[in-house]
VOPAGU-2260 file (C-alpha; in pm, 1 decimal, decimal comma):
REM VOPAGU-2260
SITE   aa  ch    i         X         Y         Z
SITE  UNK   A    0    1639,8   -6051,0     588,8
SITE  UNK   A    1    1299,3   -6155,2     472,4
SITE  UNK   A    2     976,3   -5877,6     582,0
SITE  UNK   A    3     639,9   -5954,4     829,6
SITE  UNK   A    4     423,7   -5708,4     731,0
SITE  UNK   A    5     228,9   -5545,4    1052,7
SITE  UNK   A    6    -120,1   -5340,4     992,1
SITE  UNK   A    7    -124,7   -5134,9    1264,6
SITE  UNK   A    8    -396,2   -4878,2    1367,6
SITE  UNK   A    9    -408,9   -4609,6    1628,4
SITE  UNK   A   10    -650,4   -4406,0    1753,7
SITE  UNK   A   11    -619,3   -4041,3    1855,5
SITE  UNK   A   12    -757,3   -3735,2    2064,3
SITE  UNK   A   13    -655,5   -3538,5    1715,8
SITE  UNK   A   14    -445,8   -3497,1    1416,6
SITE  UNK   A   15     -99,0   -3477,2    1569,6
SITE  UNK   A   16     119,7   -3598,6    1831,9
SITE  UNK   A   17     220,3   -3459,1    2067,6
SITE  UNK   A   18     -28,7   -3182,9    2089,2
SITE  UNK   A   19    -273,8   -3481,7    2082,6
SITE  UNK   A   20    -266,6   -3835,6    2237,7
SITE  UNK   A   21    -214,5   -4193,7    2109,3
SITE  UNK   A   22    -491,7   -4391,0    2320,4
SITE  UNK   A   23    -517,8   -4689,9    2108,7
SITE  UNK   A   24    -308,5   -4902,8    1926,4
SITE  UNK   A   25    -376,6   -5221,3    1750,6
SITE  UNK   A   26    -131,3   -5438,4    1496,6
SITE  UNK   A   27    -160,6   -5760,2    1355,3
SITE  UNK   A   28      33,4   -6020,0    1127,8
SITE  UNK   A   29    -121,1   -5919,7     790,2
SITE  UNK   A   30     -88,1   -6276,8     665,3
SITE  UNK   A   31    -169,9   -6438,0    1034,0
SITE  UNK   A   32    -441,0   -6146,0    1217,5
SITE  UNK   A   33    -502,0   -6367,9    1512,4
SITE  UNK   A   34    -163,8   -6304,0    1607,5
SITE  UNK   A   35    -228,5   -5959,4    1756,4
SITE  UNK   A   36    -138,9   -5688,6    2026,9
SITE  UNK   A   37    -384,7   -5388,2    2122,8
SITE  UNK   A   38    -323,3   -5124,5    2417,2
SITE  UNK   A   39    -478,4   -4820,8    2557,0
SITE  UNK   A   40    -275,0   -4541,0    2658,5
SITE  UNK   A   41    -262,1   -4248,7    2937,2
SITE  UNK   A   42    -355,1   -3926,8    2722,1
SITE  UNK   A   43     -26,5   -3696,2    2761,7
SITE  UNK   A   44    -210,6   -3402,2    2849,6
SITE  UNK   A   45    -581,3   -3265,0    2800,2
SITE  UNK   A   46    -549,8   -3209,2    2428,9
SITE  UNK   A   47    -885,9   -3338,8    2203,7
SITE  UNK   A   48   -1046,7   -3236,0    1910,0
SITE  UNK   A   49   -1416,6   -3302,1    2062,2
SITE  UNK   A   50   -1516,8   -3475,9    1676,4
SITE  UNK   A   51   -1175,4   -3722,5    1718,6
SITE  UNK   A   52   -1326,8   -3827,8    2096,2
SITE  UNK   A   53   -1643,1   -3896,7    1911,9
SITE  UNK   A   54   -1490,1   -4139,7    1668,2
SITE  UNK   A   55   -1275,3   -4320,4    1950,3
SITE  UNK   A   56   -1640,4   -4329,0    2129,2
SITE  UNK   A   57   -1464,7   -4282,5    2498,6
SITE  UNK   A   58   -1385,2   -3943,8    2707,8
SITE  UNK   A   59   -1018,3   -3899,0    2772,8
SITE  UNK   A   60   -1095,1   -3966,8    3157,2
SITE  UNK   A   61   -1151,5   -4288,6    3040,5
SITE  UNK   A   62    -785,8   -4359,2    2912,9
SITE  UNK   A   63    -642,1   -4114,5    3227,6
SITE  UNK   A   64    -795,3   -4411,6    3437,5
SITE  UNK   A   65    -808,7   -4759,7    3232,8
SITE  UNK   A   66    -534,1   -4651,6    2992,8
SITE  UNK   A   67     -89,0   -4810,2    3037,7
SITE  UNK   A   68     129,2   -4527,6    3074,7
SITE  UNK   A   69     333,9   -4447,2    2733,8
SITE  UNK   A   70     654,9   -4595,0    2775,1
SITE  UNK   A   71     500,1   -4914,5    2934,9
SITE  UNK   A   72     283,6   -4954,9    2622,0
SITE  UNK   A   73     516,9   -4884,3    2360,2
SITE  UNK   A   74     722,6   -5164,5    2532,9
SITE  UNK   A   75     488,9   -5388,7    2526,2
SITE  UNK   A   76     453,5   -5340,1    2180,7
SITE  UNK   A   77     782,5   -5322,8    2095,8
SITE  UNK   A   78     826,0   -5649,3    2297,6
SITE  UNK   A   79     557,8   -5811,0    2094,8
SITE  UNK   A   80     692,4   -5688,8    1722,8
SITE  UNK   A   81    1056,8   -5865,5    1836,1
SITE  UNK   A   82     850,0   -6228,2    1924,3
SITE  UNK   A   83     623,8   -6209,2    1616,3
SITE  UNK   A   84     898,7   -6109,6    1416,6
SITE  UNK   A   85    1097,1   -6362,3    1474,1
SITE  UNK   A   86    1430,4   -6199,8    1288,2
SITE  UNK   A   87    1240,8   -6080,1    1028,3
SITE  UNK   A   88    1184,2   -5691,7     930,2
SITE  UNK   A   89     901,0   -5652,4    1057,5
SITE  UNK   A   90     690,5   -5370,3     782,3
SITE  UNK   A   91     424,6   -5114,1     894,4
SITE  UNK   A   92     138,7   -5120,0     694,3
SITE  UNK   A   93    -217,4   -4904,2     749,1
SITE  UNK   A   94    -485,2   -4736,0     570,3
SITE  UNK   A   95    -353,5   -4344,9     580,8
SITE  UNK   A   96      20,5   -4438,7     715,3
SITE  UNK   A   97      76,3   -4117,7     723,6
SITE  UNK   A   98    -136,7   -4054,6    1041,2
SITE  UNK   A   99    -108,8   -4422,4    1220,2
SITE  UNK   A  100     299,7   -4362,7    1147,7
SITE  UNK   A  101     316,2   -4032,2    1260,4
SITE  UNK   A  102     199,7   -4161,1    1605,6
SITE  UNK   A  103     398,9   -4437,5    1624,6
SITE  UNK   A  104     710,4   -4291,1    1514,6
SITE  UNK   A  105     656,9   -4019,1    1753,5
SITE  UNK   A  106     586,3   -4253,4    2066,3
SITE  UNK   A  107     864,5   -4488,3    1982,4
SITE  UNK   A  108    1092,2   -4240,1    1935,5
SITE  UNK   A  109     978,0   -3978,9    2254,7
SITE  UNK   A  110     950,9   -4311,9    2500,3
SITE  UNK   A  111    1192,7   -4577,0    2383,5
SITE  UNK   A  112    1492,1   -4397,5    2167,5
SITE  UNK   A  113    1431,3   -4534,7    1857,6
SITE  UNK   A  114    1148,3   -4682,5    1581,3
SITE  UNK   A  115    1190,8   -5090,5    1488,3
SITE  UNK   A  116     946,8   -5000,2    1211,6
SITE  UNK   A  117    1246,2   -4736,3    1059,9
SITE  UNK   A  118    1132,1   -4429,2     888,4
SITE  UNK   A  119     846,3   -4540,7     672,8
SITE  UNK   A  120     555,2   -4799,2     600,4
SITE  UNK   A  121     320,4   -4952,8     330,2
SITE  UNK   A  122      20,3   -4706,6     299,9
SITE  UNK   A  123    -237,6   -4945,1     157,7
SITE  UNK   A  124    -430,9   -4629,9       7,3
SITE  UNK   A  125    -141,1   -4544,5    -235,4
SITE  UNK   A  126     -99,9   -4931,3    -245,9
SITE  UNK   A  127    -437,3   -4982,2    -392,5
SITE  UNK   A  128    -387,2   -4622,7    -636,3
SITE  UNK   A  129     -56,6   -4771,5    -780,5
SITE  UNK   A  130    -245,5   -5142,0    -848,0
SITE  UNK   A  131    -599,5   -5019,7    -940,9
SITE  UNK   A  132    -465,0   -4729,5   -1141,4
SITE  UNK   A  133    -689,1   -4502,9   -1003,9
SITE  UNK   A  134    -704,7   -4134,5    -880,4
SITE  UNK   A  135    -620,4   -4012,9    -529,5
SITE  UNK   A  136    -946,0   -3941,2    -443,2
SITE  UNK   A  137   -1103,5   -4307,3    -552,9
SITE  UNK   A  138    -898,3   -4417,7    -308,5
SITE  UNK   A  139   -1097,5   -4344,3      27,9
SITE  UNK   A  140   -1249,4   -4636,8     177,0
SITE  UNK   A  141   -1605,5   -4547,9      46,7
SITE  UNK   A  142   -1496,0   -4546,1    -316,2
SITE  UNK   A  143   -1277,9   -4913,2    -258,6
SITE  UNK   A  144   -1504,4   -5198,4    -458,5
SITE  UNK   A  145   -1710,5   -5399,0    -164,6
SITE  UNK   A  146   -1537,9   -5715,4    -292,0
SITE  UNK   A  147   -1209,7   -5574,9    -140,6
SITE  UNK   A  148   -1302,0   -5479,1     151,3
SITE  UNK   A  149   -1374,0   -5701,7     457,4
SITE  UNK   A  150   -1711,1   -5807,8     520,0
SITE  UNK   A  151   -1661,1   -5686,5     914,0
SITE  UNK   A  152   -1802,5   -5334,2     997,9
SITE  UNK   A  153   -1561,6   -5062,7    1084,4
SITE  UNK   A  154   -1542,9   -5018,7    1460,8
SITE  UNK   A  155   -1271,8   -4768,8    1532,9
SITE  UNK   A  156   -1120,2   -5073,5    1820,5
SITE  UNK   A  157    -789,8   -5065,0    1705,4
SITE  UNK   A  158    -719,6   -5399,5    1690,0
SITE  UNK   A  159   -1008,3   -5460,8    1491,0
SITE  UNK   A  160    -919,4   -5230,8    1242,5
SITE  UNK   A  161    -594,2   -5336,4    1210,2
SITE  UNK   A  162    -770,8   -5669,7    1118,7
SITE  UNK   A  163    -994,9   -5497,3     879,5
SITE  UNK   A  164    -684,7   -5298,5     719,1
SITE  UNK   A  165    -460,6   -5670,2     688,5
SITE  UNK   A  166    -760,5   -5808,8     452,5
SITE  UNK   A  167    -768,7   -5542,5     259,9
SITE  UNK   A  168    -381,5   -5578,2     214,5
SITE  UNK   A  169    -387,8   -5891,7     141,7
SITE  UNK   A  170    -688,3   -5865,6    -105,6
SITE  UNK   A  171    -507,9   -5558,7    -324,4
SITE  UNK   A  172    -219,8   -5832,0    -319,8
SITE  UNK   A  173    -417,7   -6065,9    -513,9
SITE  UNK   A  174    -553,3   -5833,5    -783,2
């Protein structure tokens, strides 16, 4: 079976689910990011790390009242990979996997049985480690040459991260 990779990005009240809440999520075709899916979620409860709500730029009470409730977002989603997919394995890939997967894993797992991503992902930050052959620590986004990165500011809109994170992806491809 032949692989679509997804970049997906989430963002969060904090560092873990389910003490914390998914209430974004954005993926997109790496090769084709017009062909996209974003949703906001219900928080699960009144967990936040007050610095996390800062970067997602929105209270909680906004998501309690504009957000889809868990399970109806994570079948939307899952509903979405299946079309785009098109029989192919569809491939999670994000910048830190480790956190965006953690979520997603969690929600697919806690609201619909079971994870069409499997157990792991692409993390583009080891990605780019293993083909620049540099150190752990060159690979945060500041430290990533200019020329790799996408031209488009960093918004924390899921969606438009997820964007941000396929060029990147695709750029590390190339070198």
């Amino acid at each position: 079976m032949s692989e679509l990779y997804i970049s997906v990005d989430v963002e969060a009240s904090g560092p873990i689910p389910p003490a914390y809440s998914m209430l974004s999520l954005g993926a997109c075709v790496v090769d084709a990011p017009d062909h996209g899916f974003y949703v906001e979620l219900k928080p699960l409860g009144s967990g936040a790390v007050p610095a996390a709500l800062e970067v997602v730029g929105r209270p909680l009470e906004y998501f309690r009242e504009k957000g889809r409730e868990p399970r109806e977002a994570m079948i939307a989603f899952k509903e979405w990979l299946t079309g785009v997919s098109a029989g192919r394995e569809p491939v999670f890939v994000g910048f830190n996997a480790t956190f965006d997967w953690a979520y997603v894993n969690w929600y697919f797992h806690s609201f619909l049985g079971d994870n069409p991503f499997g157990i792991g992902g692409v993390d583009i930050k080891s990605f780019y480690m293993g083909r620049a052959g540099v150190s752990w620590a060159d690979t945060r986004s500041s430290r990533i040459p200019d020329q790799l990165k996408s031209s488009e500011p960093e918004t924390h809109h899921a969606l438009e991260d997820a964007r941000r994170q396929a060029e990147l992806f695709r750029r590390i491809t190339k070198m």
